[in-house]
N, C-alpha and C positions, 0 to 999 in steps of 0.2 A: 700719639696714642697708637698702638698696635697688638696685634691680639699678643695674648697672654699675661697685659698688663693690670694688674689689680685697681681697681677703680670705685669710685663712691660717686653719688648723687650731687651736683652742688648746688641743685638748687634755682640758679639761672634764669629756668626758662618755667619755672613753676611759680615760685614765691614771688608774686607780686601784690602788694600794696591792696588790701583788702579780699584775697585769694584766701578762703576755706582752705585749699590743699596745698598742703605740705610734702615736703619728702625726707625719706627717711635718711639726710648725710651720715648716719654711722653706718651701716651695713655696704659691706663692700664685698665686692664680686669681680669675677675675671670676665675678661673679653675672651670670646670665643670666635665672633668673626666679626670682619669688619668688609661694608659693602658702599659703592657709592649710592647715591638717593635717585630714585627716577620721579625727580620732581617738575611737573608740566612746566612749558615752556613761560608761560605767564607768570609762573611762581619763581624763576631762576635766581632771583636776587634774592628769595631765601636758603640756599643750599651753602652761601657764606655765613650765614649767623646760624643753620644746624648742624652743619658737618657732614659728616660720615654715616649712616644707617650702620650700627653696632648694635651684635648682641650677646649680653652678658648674661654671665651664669651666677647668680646670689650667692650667698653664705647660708640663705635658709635654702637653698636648694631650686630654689622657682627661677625660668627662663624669662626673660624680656629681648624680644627681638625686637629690631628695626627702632631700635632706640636713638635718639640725636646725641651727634659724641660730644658736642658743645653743651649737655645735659650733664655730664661726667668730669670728673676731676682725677687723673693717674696719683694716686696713693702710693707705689711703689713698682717701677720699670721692670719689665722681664730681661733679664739676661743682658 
């Protein structure tokens, strides 16, 4: 993944097995930037199962920064 790539919600790290919340996999948005995670030192062995701190720009218009890229699925590569 890298910015400028069109991307959707997959769900992953939301949808589990008696979880109220859902996400929305059709609306798809571009990466705008892509940062590594400043995640405490005690927490390190999660910065493999979240990735990247990404932030995408929607199709309804609305920003989501510091997103997990492991949250994302590339819909179609820039260039």
């Amino acid at each position: 993944m890298k910015v400028g790539d069109i991307v959707r919600q997959n769900g992953k790290m939301v949808n589990t097995k008696g979880s109220k919340l859902r996400v929305n996999t059709e609306m798809t948005g571009i990466v705008i930037e892509m940062s590594s995670t400043d995640i405490p030192r005690k927490h390190e062995t999660w910065q493999k199962w979240l990735g990247a701190s990404v932030a995408v720009l929607w199709s309804n218009g609305r920003l989501t920064k510091k997103m997990a890229e492991n949250a994302l699925e590339v819909v179609n590569e820039a260039g």
